[in-house]
Residue, then its C-alpha position, 0 to 999 in steps of 0.5 A: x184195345x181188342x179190334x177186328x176189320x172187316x174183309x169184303x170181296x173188293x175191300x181195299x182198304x183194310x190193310x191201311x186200317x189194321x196199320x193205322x190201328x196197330x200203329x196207335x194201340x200197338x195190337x194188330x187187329x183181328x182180320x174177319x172175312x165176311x164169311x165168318x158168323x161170329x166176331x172175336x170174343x171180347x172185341x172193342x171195335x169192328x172196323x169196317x174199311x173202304x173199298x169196293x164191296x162186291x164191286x158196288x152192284x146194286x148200290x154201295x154197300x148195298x149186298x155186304x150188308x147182307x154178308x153174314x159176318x154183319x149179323x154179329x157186327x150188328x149185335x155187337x152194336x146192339x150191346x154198345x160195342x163200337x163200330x168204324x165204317x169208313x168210306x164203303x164202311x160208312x155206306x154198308x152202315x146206312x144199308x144196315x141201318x145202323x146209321x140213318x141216311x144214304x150215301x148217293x152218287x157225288x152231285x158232280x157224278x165223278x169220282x173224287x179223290x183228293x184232301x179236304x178239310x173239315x170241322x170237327x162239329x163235336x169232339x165228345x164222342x168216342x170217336x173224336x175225344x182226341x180232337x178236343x183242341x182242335x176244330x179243324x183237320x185235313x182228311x182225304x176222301x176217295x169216293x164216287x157215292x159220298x153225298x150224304x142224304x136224308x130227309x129234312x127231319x132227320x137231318x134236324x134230329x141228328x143236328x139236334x142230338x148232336x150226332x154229326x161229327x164232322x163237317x165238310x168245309x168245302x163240300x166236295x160232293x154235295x153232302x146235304x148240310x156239309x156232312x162227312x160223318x155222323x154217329x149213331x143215337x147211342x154214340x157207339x157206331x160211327x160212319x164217315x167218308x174221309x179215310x183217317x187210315x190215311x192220314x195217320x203216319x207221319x211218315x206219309x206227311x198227313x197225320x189229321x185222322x190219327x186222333x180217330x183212333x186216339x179217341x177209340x184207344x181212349x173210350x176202350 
C-alpha cells in the first residue's frame, strides 16, 4: 500500500502514524508538507494525523484546511482514493467538507486525554473490515474539540447510510449520538477522534486500533 501523511505547522502526531503505518503494511509513507501542491503519484491513503495545526487559530482545523497540499488530497478523494484524518485530521476534514458535521469545544470545556472504549457500529468499510469479529475496542483520545455536531437530518442520514463507524460507549465529550467516527457517503474518506496510531504496538500493551490499518492494507 503506497501511503502519504500529511504535515502541518504543529502536527504532532505524523511521526506516530507513519510507524503505525510502516508497522502494518512494512512501507514507510511518503511525508508530504503541507506546502506541497500535488501528492505522490499512485498513492492509496493520505493520512492526515492529529496534532495542532496552526495552533488551532480561528477554529481546529480551520486554516490547514486551506494549505495548499489539501487541494490534491481533496482530488484524490474526489477519484476514491481514500483519506484518514485522525483527531485534527478528522477536524481539518469537516472544515474541508469532505465529511459533514463539526468538531466543537468538549461539552466539559476541558481537554482530555485518556483510553475509551467504543463500538465498532459497522465493520464493512475500508476502514474497519478487520474489526469484523470484533464489536468492541479500546482507543485513546486526546482532544479539546471533539464533540461531534450536526444538524438533526444529517445526523439521520448518516445513521441511515450507515456511515457511522464508531461509537463512544462512554461519551467523554458530549459527541451528539455517542459518535467517534464517520465515513464519507462514498466510503473512501474517513474522520475519527481517537488516535489508533496509538494503540497499535504491542510493545506499548495497546493494540485496539491496529485492525484501522489492517483494514486500509486490505481495501488497497
Amino acid at each position: 500500500m503506497k501511503s502519504a501523511v500529511i504535515v502541518f505547522p504543529g502536527s504532532n502526531c505524523d511521526r506516530d502514524a507513519a510507524r503505525a503505518l510502516e508497522r502494518i503494511t512494512g512501507v514507510a509513507p511518503a511525508m508530504v508538507w503541507h506546502k506541497e501542491v500535488e501528492l505522490p503519484a499512485g498513492l492509496d491513503l493520505a493520512l492526515l494525523p492529529g496534532g495542532f495545526s496552526y495552533g488551532d487559530y480561528l477554529r481546529s482545523g480551520a486554516m490547514a484546511a486551506r494549505s495548499p497540499i489539501m487541494r490534491a488530497v481533496i482530488a484524490h478523494a474526489e477519484r476514491g482514493g481514500m483519506v484518514l484524518g485522525i483527531c485534527n485530521g478528522f477536524q481539518v476534514l469537516t472544515e474541508t467538507r469532505l465529511l459533514p458535521g463539526a468538531l466543537t469545544r468538549n461539552a466539559g470545556l476541558k481537554f482530555s486525554c485518556k483510553e475509551v472504549p467504543l463500538a465498532i457500529a459497522n465493520a464493512n468499510t475500508a476502514f474497519t473490515r478487520a474489526y469484523r469479529e470484533t464489536r468492541e475496542t479500546e482507543i485513546p483520545i486526546a482532544h479539546a474539540d471533539g464533540r461531534f455536531v450536526a444538524d438533526e437530518d444529517t445526523l439521520d442520514r448518516i445513521e441511515g447510510e450507515g456511515r457511522v463507524v464508531f461509537r463512544y460507549l462512554q461519551n467523554p465529550n458530549g459527541s451528539a449520538r455517542d459518535i467517534a467516527g464517520i465515513v464519507s457517503e462514498r466510503g473512501n474518506v474517513m474522520g475519527m477522534m481517537p488516535h489508533p496510531e496509538r494503540a497499535s504496538d504491542p510493545a506499548l500493551g495497546r493494540t485496539g486500533g491496529t485492525a484501522v490499518f489492517q483494514s486500509l492494507l486490505e481495501a488497497a
